[in-house]
SELUM-552168 format. One record per residue (C-alpha): x, y, z; chain. Coordinates in nm, 2 decimals. Layout:
[atom [X Y Z] A] ...
END
This chain:
[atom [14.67 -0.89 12.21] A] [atom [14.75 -0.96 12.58] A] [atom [14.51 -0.88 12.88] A] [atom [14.75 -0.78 13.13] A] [atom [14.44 -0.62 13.34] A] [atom [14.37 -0.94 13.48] A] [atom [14.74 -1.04 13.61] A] [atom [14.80 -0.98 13.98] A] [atom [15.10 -0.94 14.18] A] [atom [15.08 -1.03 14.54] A] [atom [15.27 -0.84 14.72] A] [atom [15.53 -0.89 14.98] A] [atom [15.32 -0.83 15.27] A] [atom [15.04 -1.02 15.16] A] [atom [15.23 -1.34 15.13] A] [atom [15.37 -1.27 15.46] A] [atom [15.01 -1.27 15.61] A] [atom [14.95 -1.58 15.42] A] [atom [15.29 -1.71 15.58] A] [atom [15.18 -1.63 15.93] A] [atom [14.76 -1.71 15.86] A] [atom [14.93 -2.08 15.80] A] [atom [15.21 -2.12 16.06] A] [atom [15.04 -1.95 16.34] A] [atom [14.72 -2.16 16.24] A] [atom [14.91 -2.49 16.22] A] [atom [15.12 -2.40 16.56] A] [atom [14.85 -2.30 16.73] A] [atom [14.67 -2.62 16.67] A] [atom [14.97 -2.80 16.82] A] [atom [14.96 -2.60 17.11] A] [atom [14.59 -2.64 17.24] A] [atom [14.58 -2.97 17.15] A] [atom [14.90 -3.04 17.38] A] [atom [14.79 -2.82 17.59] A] [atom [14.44 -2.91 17.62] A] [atom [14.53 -3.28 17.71] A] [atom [14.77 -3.20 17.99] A] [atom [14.50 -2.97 18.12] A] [atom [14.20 -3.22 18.07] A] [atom [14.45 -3.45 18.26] A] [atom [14.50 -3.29 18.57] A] [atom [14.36 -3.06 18.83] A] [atom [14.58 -2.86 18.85] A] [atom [14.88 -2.83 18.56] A] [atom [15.26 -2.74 18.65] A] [atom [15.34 -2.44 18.58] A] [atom [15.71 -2.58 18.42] A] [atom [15.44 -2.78 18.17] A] [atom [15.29 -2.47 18.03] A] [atom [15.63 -2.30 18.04] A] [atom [15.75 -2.58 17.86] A] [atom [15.48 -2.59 17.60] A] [atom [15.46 -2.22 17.55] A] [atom [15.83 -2.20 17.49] A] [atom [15.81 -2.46 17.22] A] [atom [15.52 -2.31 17.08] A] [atom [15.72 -1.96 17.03] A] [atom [16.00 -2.16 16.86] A] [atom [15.82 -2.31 16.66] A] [atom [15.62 -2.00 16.50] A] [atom [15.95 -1.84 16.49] A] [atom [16.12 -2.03 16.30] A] [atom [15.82 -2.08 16.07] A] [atom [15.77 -1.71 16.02] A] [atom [16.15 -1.67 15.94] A] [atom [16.20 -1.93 15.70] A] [atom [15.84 -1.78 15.50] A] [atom [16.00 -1.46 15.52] A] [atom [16.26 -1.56 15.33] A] [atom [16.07 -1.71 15.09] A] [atom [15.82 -1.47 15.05] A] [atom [16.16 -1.20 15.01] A] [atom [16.34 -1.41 14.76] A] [atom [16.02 -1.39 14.54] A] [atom [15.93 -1.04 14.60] A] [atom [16.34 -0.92 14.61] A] [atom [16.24 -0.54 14.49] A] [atom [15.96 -0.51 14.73] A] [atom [16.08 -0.65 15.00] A] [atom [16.21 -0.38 15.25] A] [atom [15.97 -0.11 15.09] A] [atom [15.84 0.09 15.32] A] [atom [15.49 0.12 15.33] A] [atom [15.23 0.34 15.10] A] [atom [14.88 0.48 15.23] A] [atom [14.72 0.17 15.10] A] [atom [14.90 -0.06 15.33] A] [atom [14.86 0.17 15.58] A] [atom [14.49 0.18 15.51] A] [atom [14.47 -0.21 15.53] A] [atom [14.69 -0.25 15.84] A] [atom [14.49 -0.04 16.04] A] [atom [14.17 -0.17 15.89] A] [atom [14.30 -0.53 15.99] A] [atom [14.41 -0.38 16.35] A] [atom [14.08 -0.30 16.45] A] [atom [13.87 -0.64 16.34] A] [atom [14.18 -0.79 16.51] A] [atom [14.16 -0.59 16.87] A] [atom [13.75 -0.66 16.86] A] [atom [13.81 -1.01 16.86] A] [atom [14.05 -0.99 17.13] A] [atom [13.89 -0.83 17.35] A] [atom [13.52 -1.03 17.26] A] [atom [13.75 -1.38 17.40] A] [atom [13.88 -1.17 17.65] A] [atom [13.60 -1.04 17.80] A] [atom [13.51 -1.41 17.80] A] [atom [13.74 -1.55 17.93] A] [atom [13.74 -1.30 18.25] A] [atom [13.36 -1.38 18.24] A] [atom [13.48 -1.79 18.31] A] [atom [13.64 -1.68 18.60] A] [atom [13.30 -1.57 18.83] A] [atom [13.20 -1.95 18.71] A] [atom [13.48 -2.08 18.87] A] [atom [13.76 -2.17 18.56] A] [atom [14.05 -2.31 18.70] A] [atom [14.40 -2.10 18.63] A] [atom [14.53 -2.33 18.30] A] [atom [14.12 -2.31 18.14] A] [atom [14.18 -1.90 18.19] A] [atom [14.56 -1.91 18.04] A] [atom [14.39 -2.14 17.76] A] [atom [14.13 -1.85 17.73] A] [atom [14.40 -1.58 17.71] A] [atom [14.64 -1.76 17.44] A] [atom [14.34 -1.79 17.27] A] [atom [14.25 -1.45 17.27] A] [atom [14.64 -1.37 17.14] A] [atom [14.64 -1.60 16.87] A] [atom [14.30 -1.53 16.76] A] [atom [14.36 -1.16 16.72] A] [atom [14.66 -1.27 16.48] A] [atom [14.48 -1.48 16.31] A] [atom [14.23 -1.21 16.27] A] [atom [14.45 -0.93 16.17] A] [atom [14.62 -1.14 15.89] A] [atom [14.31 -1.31 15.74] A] [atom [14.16 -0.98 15.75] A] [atom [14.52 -0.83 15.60] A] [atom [14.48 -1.10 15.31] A] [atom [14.12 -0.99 15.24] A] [atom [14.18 -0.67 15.22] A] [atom [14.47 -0.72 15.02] A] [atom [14.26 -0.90 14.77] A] [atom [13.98 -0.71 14.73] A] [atom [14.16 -0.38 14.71] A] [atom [14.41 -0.51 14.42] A] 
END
């Protein structure tokens, strides 16, 4: 006999969230750090700097997030462009809410920083963080979900 209760798929758009969880987390950990240097640095950072880092920053998570999409679609071929059921639906508007509290808790913070006199690149630090937080939140949050619910 053969338990098959106990095998578990994961699904297309879990893996994607566990593409994303890791390139936005590993990109984003780039970016502060580089960012957070130059800013440390100076008084006040050029605005070409942050242009410059910001740019390279999207590249980089998009070409992460397209290369893991392929992967995660070569495995998952059938599912793939599926469209999706109530229980993704369920879980993606589950993991949109944690994701917008989050958001807004840094950003309210970060507008907070500005009565105490944050310089402009601390406050654009604040609000990247508050964008890639969210993400982060939504797609940890996505995985959970995904995980317990299977």
């Amino acid at each position: 006999m053969h338990n098959r209760d106990n095998d578990r798929v994961t699904t297309f758009r879990e893996k994607m969230a566990w593409v994303m969880v890791v390139g936005l987390g590993a990109t984003a950990c780039l970016y502060f750090y580089a960012a957070w240097n130059v800013s440390a640095s100076m008084v006040q950072v050029p605005k070409p700097v942050i242009i410059a880092l910001t740019s390279v920053f999207i590249a980089i998570l998009t070409i992460t997030a397209i290369i893991g999409a392929i992967a995660a679609a070569l495995s998952n071929v059938d599912e793939a462009d599926a469209p999706m059921d109530e229980r993704d639906k369920l879980i993606s508007l589950h993991a949109t809410r944690w994701a917008s509290v989050a958001t807004v808790v840094i950003l309210i913070v970060t507008m907070t920083a500005y009565f105490f006199d944050a310089r402009s690149s601390d406050m654009l630090l604040g609000i990247m963080a508050a964008l890639i937080v969210g993400h982060l939140v939504e797609y940890i949050t996505q995985i959970y979900l995904y995980r317990r619910k299977a």
